[in-house]
N, C-alpha and C positions, 0 to 999 in steps of 0.2 A: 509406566509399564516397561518392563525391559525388553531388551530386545532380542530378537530369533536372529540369528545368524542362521540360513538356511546352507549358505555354500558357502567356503573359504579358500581360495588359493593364495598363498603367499609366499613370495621370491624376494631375498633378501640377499645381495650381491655386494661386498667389497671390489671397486674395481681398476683392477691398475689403470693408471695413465695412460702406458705404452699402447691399450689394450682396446682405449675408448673408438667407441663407433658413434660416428656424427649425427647418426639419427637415431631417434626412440620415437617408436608408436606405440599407442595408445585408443582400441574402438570403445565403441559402447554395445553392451550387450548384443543386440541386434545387428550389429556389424555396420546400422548406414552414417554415423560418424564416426568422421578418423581424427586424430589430433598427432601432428607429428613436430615433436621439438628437435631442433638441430642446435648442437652445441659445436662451436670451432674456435678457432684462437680470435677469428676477427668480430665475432658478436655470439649470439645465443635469442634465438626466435623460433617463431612458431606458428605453424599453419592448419586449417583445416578442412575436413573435404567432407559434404554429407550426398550421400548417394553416389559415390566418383566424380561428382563436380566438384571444382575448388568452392569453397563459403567464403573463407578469410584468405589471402596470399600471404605469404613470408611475411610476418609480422615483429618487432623487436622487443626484446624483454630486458629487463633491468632496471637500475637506478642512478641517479643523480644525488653524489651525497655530499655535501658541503664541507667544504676543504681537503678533499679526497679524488683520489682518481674514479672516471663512470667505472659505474660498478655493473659489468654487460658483456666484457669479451675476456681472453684470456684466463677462460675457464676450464678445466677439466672435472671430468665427473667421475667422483668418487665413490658413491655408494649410488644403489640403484633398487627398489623395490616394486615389485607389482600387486596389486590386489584384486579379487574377484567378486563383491559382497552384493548378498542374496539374503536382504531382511524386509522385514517391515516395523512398522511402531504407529501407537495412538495417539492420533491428537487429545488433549485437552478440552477445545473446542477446534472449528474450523470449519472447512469449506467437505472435508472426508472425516471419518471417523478414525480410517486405517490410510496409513502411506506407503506407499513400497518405495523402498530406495534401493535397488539395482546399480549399481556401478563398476565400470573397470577403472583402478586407478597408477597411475604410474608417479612415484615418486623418484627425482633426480637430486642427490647432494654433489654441490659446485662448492670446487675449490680452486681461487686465482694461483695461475701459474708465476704472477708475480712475487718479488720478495712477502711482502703483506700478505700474504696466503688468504685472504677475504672466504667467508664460505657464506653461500646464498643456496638453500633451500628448495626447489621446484616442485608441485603437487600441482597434479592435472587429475579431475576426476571425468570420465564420461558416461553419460547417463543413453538412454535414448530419447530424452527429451531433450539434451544441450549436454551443457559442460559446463566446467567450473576449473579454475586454475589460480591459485595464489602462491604466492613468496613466503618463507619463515628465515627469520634474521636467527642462527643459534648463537647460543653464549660465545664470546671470542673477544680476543685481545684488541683487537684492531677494531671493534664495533660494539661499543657498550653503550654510550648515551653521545645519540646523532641526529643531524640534522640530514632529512631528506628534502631535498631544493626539486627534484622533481622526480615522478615517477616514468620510466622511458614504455612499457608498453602504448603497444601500437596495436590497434584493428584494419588491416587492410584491406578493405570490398573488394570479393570479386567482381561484385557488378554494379551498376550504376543504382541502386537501388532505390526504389520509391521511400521516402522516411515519411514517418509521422515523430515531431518533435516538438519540445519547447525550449526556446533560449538559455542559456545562464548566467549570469555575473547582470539580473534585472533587478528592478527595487521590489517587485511584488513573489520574489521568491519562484514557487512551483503554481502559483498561481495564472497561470496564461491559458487560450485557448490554442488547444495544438492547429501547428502549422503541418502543411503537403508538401513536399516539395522532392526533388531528387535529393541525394545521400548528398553530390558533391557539393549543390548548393547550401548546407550549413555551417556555420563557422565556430559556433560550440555550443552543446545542446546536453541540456540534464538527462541523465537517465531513469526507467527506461528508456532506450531509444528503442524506437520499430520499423521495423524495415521490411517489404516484399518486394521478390524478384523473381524471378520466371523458373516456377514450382518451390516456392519456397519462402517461407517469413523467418524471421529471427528478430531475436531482443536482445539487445545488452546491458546489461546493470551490474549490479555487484551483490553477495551477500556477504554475513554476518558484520556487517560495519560496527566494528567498538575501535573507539581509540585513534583514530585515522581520518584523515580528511575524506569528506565523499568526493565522488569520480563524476566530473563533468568529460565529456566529448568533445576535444577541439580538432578542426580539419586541419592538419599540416601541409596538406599536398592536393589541391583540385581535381586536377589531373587524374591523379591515381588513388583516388578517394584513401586515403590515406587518416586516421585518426587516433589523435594520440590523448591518453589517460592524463588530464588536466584536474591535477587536485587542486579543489579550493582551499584558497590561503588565509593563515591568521593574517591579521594587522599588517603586521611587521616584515610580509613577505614571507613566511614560513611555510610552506607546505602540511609539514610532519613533525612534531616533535616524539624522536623514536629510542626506545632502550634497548635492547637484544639482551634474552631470547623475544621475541615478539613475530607474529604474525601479522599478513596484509589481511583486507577482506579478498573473497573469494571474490574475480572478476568471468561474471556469467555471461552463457552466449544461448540463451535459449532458440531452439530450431523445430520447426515443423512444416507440413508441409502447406498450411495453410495459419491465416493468421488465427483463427477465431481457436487453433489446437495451442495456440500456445497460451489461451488460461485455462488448459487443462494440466497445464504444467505446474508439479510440485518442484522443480528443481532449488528455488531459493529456500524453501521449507529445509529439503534433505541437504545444504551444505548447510544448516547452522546445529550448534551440538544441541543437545535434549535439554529439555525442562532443569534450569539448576533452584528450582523453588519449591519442589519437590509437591504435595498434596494443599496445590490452593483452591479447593473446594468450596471451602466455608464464604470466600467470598469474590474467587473470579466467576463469573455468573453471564453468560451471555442474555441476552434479551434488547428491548425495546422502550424508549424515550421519550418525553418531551419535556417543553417548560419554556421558561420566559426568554426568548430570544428573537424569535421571528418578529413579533412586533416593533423591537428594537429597528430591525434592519427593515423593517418599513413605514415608521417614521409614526406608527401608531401610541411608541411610548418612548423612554429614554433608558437612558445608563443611568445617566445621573440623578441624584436626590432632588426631590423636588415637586412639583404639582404634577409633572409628566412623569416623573418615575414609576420603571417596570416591576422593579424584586422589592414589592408589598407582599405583607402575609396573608393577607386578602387574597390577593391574585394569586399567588401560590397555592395556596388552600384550592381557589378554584380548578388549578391544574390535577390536584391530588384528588380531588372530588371526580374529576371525570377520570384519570387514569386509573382508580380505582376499581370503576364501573367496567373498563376493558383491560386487554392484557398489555397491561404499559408497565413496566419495570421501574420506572422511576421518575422523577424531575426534577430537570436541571433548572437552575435560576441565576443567571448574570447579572450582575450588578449587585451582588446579593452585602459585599464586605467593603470598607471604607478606602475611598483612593478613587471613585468613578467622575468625580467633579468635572465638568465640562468636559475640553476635549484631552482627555487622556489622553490618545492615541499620539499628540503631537508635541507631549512635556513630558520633564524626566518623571517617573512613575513615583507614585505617592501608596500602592497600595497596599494596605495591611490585612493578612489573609486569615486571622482570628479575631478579627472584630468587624460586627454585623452595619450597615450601614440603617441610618436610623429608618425606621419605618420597615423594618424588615427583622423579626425575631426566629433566628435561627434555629434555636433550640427548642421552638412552640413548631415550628414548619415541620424540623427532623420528627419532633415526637409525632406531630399528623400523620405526617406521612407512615413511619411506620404502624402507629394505630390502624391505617387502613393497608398495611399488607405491603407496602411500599417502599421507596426507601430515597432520600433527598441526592442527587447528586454536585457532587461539589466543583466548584470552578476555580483557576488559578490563572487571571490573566495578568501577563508581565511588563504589556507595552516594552517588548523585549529587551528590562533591564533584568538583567539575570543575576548580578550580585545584590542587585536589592532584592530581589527574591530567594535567592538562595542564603542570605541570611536569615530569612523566615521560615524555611522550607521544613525544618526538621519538627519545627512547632507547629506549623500548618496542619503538616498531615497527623500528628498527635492531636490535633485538634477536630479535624473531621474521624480520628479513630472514637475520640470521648465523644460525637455526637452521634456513632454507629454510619458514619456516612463513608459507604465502599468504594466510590467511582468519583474521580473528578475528570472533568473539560480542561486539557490546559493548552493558552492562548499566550503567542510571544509576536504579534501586533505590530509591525515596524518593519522600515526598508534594510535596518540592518542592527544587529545586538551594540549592549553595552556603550549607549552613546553617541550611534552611528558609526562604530568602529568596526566592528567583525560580522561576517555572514553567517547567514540560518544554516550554514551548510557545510562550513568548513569544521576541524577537528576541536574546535572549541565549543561549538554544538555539539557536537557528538558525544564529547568528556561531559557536559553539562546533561543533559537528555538521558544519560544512562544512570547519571545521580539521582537524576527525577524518580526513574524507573526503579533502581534499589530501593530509594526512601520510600517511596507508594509501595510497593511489598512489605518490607519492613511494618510499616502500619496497616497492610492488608486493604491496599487499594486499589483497583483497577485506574488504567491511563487510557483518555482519551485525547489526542495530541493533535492542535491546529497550530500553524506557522510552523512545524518544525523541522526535522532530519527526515528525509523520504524512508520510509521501509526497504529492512532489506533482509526478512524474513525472519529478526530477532524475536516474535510473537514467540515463535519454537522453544527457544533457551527460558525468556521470559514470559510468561503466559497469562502476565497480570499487565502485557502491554497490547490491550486489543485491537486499536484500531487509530488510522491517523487522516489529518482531511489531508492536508500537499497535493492538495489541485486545488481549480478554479470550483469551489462549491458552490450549493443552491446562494448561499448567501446573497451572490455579485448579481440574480437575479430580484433581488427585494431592495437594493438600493444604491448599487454600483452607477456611478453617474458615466460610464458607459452604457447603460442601458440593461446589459444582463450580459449570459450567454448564449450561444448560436442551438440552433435546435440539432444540430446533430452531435451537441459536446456530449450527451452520456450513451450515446452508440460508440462514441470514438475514445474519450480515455479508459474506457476499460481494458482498449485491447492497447495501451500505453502504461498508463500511471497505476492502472488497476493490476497489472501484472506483477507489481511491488510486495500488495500486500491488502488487505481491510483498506478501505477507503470510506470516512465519515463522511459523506455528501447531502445527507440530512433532505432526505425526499417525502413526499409525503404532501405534498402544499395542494391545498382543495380549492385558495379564491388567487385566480390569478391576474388581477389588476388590483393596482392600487393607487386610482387618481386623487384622492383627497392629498396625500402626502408626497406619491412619486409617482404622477404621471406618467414619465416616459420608460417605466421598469415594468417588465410580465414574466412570468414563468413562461417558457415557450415550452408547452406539452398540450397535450393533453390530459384530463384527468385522470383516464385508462394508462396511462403512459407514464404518471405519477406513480402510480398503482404496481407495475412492471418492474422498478428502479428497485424494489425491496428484493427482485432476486435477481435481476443484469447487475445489481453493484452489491459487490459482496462486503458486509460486516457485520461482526458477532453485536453490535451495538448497531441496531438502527432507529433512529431518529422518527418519531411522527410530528414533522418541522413546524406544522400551522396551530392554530388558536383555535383552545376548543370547541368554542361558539362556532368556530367554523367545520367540526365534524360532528358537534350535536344532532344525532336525527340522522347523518346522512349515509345512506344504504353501503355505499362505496366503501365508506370507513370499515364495513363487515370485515375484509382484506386484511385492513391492516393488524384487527386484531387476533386475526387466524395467523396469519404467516409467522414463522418461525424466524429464529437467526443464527441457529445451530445446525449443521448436516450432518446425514450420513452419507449423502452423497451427492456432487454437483457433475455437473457437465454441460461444458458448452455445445451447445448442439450443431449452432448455425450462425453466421454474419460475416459482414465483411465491414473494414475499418471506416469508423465514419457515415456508415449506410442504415446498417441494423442490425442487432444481434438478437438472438433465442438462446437461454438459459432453464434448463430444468434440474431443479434440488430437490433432494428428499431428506425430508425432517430425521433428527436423529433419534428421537422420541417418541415417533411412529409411521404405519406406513404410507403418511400422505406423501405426497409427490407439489409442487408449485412448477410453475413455470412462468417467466416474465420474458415476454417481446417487448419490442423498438424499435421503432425504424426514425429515420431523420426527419427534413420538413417536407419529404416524396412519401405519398400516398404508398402503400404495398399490399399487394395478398400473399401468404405465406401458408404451405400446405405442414401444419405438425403433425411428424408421423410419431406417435404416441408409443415406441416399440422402444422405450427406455425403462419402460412400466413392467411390472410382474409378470411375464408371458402364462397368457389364461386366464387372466384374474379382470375381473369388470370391477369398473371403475363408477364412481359418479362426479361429473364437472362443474367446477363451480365456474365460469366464465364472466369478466369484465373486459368488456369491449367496448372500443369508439361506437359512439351512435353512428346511423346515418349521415348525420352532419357536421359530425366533429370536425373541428379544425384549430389547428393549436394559435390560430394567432386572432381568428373572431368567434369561434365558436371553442374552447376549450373543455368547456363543462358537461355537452353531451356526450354521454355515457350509458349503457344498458350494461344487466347483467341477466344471464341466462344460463340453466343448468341441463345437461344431457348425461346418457347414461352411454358408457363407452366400453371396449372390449379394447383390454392392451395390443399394441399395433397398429390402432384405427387410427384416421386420419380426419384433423381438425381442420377447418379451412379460417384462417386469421383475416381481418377486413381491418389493416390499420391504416386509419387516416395521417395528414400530415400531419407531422410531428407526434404523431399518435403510438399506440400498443395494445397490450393486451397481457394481464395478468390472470394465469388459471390456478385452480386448485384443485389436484386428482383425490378423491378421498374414497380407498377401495373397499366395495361392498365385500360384505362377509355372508355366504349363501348359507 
């Protein structure tokens, strides 16, 4: 849909040298953040202040370019623009139907006063939800194909601030359980980072990442919490391989005054540009999943061919026979194509992505499945060798387009790509990941993406790239020989890693021991709290993770096949990081309402005041609550549900046990 420019101011300034003023501000609508750039002969940095407190202090900007002088001081600024814009536009699918992008933006063209005239680019956009500011390289003689050795932005805290983070340059990727700790105590840390300080949370990440290393967080200075933009490197020590004209990704600083407002924030959405794929209708499709996987990861069947093998057409059929009977969008099946032979994971990869591995008939499962209304989804795991998959790639996905199959799983499995050479995360990924993403359009197929590049709101531009796991998932609870995860991990990376973007976390799991096979692994929830996750973690694909034998019959399953995965509107209501959150969505489809609580392994009562609903309009509730005796580590499985009849504004009182929640459905009476 195009876009409404409501308001436009536009200042377009050639300006002399002799003339320059050392400072440029820049607020956001609302006036409570300021961004002020100072440009002088001895560097060019940047500060900002939300409410008249300082956020960031004097921060430094520029680069590090390989056999060149830094590229950061002895700047003068030569053109200078401002903007006012006052639009909105529609999602595709999402978390809103409509976005409003409000921003004031101040652009600065820097040119060195040295011989090399260098010219760098400056774009600050500020929103009232955060800010956004990246670098553009333009055409020029002195900068055409370059090496950047390091990027010099710096975030300097004004205050000691509480973090929620997880490491980087680790073998398990995005995979960790977030650490507490003060801001000064980290020494480099993936983004999102999260931070609260006294009236105040903020997040840093980055968007539109194409073509660029992503941005880890390393402390330069204890003391003065100091952190500076640490791109991950190819092989070889490279940072960046860069051509000009080219663009950075946007480097975000989302703000609020509380942590639980900042996943109301669209700001990564509004720095990426619109949909270039123009009407994929026919087969980007939001909804709901299952298939052969959870057994794997609980030692009930295998990858591999053989007496224990999972991906039979047998067993697939039987997945398609019950996602048939509710609202399940499709199934997925791992291990489906030849290459699973023992242990994958720890040899160079063998697998071929159009041909079925025996006992498993592709093209009888596709045709099933779509028989019954369905549709098979496809998987592409790499055991992250990526040029032996990306020789297959182009014929892959033509291959799932001839068997009508719209959506693959893809998995890149490993401490590190191509050999044990390169990171999930540096620009080698990123150039790779976005080939993925063309080709699966190209043949009209939706992405769903484990091991890879974190989110950095590219869903926008590409809209056939739903959702990605880059965190610790259910998985690590079915057979992680750490044992699983902590019961407060999906109250707490939401308001981290879920700030990114869709997060596949694949919740849904009904039997939470499994001592035959892995004694010491459990789901730490509750089963109301399983139930919850379908709207505390947001994606347009979610997962119903467990075996069907295990939701045959059971009342609770009603849930999952009501709730939705597409909004017309979300809002965090209520939490705090790590504790508990309240989330309420309403379907984009119609006017029901959901709402999903959590709270950690602390008992809670939580009053829902219900005044996000239709003012006037009564309501009927669908309520799944902790029993009396639920308790997520002996007692997980008690559970009641209950339904009341409510007046918009009325207040609910939640009784969630440890590790427990509470998942409702408002469905408004029509008089």
């Amino acid at each position: 849909m195009p876009l409404h420019r409501w308001f436009l101011f536009l200042l377009s300034v050639t300006v002399s040298p002799s003339l320059i003023a050392e400072e440029f501000t820049v607020k956001s609508p609302d006036n409570d953040i300021e961004v002020v750039v100072d440009v002088s002969q001895d560097s060019t940095s940047y500060r900002v202040n939300y409410k008249g407190s300082p956020l960031i202090r004097t921060s430094q900007l520029g680069f590090d370019i390989r056999d060149q002088a830094l590229l950061s001081k002895n700047f003068e600024v030569v053109s200078l623009d401002r903007e006012a814009i006052r639009q909105q536009w529609n999602t595709v699918w999402g978390e809103r139907e409509v976005v409003l992008d409000y921003y004031n933006e101040l652009s600065l063209g820097l040119q060195e006063s040295t011989p090399d005239q260098r010219r760098l680019n400056l774009t600050v956009r500020v929103y009232d939800d955060g800010l956004g500011f990246r670098y553009t390289f333009p055409e020029q003689e002195a900068l055409k194909d370059f090496i950047i050795d390091a990027e010099l932005t710096e975030f300097a805290f004004a205050q000691n601030y509480q973090a929620w983070w997880i490491p980087a340059y680790r073998n398990q990727r995005y995979e960790y359980q977030y650490l507490r700790s003060a801001v000064s105590s980290i020494d480099v840390a993936h983004t999102p980072l999260t931070l609260e300080g006294d009236g105040v949370a903020v997040a840093v990440h980055e968007a539109a990442l194409v073509d660029y290393a992503s941005m880890t967080l390393r402390n330069i200075d204890d003391n003065q919490k100091v952190f500076k933009a640490d791109l991950v490197p190819w092989a070889n020590g490279v940072r960046v391989y860069a051509s000009a004209p080219m663009s950075t990704p946007w480097r975000t600083i989302q703000i609020a005054d509380r942590a639980v407002d900042l996943m109301n924030s669209d700001l990564l959405l509004n720095l990426n540009e619109p949909n270039k794929l123009g009407d994929v209708s026919d087969y980007v499709k939001p909804g709901k999943y299952m298939g052969i996987w959870w057994e794997m990861h609980t030692g009930l069947a295998n990858w591999s061919p053989g007496p224990d093998q999972g991906a039979t057409t047998q067993r697939a059929k039987e997945y398609i026979d019950f996602a048939a009977k509710h609202d399940i969008d499709g199934v997925l099946v791992e291990g489906w194509n030849k290459g699973w032979e023992g242990e994958w994971w720890k040899r160079e990869p063998t697998f071929l992505f159009d041909e079925p591995v025996d006992g498993f008939d592709i093209e009888e499962v596709s045709d099933y499945a779509q028989q019954k209304g369905l549709r098979l989804i496809g998987h592409h795991e790499t055991a992250a060798g990526i040029s032996h998959y990306e020789s297959q790639m182009e014929r892959a996905f033509a291959y799932y387009q001839k068997l009508g199959i719209t959506s693959v799983k893809m998995g890149y499995v490993g401490t590190r790509l191509e050999h044990g050479k390169e990171w999930h995360h540096g620009q080698y990924m990123v150039r790779h990941f976005q080939k993925v993403v063309a080709t699966a359009a190209k043949y009209g197929v939706m992405v769903n993406a484990h091991e890879t590049i974190k989110d950095t709101g590219l869903r926008r531009t590409y809209p056939n790239l739903m959702t990605r796991e880059s965190v610790r998932g259910m998985e690590y609870n079915g057979g992680s020989p750490d044992t699983g995860n902590m019961p407060n991990h999906t109250v707490l990376f939401p308001f981290t890693r879920g700030l990114a973007g869709p997060t596949d976390f694949t919740p849904g799991v009904f039997k939470f021991d499994y001592q035959e096979h892995r004694p010491y692994n459990r789901v730490p929830t509750t089963l109301a709290k399983q139930l919850s996750l379908y709207v505390t973690i947001y994606s347009p694909l979610q997962m119903a993770a467990d075996l069907p034998e295990h939701y045959e019959g059971h009342a609770a399953f009603q849930f999952i096949d009501d709730v939705p995965t597409d909004w017309q509107q979300s809002i965090a209501l209520d939490g705090e990081v790590g504790e508990y959150m309240v989330v309420a969505r309403q379907d984009r489809h119609s006017s029901d309402w959901y709402v999903g609580a959590a709270t950690n392994e602390l008992a809670r009562q939580y009053d829902l005041v219900t005044d996000f609903l239709e003012s006037g309009a009564d309501y009927r509730v669908e309520l799944y609550s902790d029993g009396e005796n639920a308790h997520w580590r002996d007692n997980p499985m008690d559970f009641r549900i209950s339904q009341m009849n409510i007046q918009a504004g009325d207040t609910i009182q939640l009784d969630m046990k440890a590790g427990g929640g509470a998942a409702l459905r408002f469905v408004k009476v029509i008089k």
